[in-house]
C-alpha positions as CSV (number, residue, x, y, z in Angstrom):
1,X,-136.7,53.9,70.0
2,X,-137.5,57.9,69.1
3,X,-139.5,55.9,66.0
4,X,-141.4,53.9,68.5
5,X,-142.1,56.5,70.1
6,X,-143.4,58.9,67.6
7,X,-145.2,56.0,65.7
8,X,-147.2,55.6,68.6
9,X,-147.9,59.5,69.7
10,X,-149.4,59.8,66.0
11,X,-151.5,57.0,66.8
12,X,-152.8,58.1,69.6
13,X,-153.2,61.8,68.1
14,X,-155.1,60.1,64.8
15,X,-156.9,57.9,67.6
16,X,-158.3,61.3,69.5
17,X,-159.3,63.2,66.2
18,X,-161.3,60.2,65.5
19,X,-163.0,59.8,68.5
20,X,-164.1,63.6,68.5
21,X,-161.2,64.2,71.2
22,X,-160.3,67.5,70.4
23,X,-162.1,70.4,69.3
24,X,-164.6,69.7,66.4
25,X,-165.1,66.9,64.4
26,X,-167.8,68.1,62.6
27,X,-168.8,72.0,61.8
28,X,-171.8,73.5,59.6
29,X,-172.3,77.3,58.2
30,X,-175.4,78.7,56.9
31,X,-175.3,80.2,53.7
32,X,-177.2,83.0,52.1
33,X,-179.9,81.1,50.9
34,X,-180.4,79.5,54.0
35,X,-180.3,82.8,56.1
36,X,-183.6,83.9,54.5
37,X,-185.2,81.2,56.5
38,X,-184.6,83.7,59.0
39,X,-185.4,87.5,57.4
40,X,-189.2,87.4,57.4
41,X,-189.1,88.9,61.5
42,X,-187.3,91.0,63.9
43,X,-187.4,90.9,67.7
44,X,-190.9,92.5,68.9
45,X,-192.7,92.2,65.2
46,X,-195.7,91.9,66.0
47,X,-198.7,90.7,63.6
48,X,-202.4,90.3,63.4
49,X,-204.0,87.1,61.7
50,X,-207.9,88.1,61.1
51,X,-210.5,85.5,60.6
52,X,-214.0,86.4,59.9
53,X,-214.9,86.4,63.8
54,X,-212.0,87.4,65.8
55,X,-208.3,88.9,65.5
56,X,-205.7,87.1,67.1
57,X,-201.8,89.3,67.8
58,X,-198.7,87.4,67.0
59,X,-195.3,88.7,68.5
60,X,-191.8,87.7,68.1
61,X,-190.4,87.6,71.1
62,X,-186.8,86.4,70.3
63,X,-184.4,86.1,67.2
64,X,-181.1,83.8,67.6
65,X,-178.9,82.7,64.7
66,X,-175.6,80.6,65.7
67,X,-173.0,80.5,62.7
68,X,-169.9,79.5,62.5
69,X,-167.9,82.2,61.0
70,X,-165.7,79.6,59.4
71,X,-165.6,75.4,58.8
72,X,-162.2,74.5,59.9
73,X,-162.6,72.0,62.8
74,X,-159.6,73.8,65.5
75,X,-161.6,77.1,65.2
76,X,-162.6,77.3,69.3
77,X,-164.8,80.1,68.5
78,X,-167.9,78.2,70.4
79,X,-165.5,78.6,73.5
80,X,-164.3,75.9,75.6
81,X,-167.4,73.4,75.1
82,X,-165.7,70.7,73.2
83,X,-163.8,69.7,76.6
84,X,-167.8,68.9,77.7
85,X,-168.2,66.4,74.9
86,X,-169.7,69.0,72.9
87,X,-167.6,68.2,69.2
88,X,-170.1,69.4,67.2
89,X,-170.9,73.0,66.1
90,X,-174.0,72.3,63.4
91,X,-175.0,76.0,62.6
92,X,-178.7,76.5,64.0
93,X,-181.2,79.5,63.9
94,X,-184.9,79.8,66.0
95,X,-187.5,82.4,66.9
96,X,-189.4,82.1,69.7
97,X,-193.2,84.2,69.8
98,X,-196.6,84.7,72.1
99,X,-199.5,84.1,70.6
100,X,-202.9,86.2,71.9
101,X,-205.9,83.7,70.7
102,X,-209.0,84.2,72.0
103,X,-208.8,84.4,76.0
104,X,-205.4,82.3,75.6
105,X,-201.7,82.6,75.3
106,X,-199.8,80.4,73.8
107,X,-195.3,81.1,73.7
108,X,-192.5,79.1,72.9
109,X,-190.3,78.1,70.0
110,X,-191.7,78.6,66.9
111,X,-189.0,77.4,64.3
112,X,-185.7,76.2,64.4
113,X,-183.3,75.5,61.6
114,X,-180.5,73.3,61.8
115,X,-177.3,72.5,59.0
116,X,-176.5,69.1,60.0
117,X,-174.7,68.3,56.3
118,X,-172.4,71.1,54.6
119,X,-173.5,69.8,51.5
120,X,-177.4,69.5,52.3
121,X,-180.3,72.0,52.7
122,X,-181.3,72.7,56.4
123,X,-183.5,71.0,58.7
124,X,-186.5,72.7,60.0
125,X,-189.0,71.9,62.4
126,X,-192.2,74.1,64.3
127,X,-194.0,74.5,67.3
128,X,-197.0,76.2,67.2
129,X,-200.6,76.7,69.6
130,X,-199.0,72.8,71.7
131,X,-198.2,71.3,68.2
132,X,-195.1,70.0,67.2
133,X,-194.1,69.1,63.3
134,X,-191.6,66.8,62.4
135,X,-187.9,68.0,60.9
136,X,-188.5,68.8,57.1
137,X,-186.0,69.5,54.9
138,X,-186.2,73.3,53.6
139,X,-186.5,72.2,50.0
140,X,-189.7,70.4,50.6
141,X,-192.1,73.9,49.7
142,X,-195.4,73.6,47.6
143,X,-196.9,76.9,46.2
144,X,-199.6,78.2,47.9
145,X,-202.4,81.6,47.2
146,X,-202.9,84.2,49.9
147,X,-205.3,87.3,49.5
148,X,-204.6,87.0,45.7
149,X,-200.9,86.5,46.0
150,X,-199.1,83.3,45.0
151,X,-196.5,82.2,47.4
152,X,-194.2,79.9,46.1
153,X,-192.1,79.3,49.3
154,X,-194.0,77.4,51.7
155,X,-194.0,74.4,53.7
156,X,-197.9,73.4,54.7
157,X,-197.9,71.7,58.5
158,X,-200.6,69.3,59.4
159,X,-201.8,66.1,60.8
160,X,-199.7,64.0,58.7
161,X,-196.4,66.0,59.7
162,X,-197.2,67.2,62.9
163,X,-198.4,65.9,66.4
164,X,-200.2,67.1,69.4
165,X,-198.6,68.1,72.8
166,X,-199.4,66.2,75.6
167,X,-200.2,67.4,78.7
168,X,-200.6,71.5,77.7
169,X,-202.8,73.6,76.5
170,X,-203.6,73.3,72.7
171,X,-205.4,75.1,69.9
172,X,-207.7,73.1,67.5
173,X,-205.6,73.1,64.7
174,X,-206.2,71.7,61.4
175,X,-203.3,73.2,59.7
176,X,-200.9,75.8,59.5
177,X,-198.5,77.6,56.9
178,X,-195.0,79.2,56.8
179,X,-193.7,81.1,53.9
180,X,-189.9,81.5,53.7
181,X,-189.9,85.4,53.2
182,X,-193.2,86.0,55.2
183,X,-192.8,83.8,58.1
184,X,-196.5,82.1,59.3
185,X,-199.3,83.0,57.0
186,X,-201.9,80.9,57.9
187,X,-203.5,79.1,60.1
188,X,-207.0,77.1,60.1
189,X,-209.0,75.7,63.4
190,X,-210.5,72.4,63.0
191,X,-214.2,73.9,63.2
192,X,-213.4,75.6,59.9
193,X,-212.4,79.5,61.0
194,X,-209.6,80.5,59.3
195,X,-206.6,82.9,60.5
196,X,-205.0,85.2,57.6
197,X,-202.1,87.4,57.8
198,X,-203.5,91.0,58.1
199,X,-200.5,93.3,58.2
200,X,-197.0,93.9,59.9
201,X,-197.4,96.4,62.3
């Protein structure tokens, strides 16, 4: 009877693990490499991008990294949200800004990095001026020249990766860049004017 008995209590424990029934079934960590995503800005950098007509100021407004200190799936250090259903703790990262372009303002999410595979690269995904870009993985960079530097760190966003926002306001954009140590670098308007990083202030 006690075999029974214990035969089917480690059923039923195997049977909750399975079904994500206790804490974590599934945790991520950032590493090193994938932190940098994350050191070109501070809270309250704020940045000009010059074009040949106009200045717009670029500020980041918030900084939030989420990491799990460690992989092993008992670890309750997310607090008690697995009992919500919540069974995965993927590591994630985003900065949120306010844009100053011409007489508008633009806010919001800017980027957001997500570790959905231990043994993969991050996700990453932006929002910038009402356009959204799909998720790209982090080693999808192309080399790109800024004010007579070459950047080799980059990930271009444009029509063929990204999509408009509906129903908000929008800049006309034709394209814009993110470096992975200097954060946005560019940015160019449909009608051709073209928004450089100037400086950090």
């Amino acid at each position: 009877m006690k075999y029974i008995v214990y035969i089917i209590f480690s059923i039923t424990i195997f049977s909750s693990l399975q079904s994500c029934g206790l804490p974590y079934c599934k945790k991520t960590q950032f590493d090193k490499n994938d932190l940098e995503w994350m050191s070109a800005y501070e809270i309250n950098d704020t940045v000009l991008f010059t074009s040949t007509s106009d200045v717009d100021t670029f500020i980041v407004t918030s900084k939030t990294i989420n990491n799990p200190r460690n992989t092993f799936i008992f670890d309750l250090e997310q607090g008690w949200a697995w009992l919500e259903g919540n069974n995965t703790y993927y590591a994630t990262a985003s900065l949120e800004y306010k844009l100053y372009h011409s007489k508008d303002t633009f806010s919001g999410v800017l980027m957001v990095l997500k570790k959905i595979a231990e043994e993969k690269s991050p996700l990453i995904s932006f929002s910038f001026g009402g356009w959204y870009s799909d998720d790209m993985t982090t080693d999808s960079l192309a080399n790109y020249q800024l004010n007579n530097h070459i950047l080799d760190n980059c990930i271009i966003i444009n029509h063929s990766n990204a999509h408009k926002g509906k129903h908000q306001k929008t800049i006309n954009l034709d394209y814009f860049i993110w470096s992975k140590s200097k954060g946005l670098i560019e940015y160019k308007l449909k009608n051709g004017n073209i928004y450089k990083l100037h400086k950090l202030l």
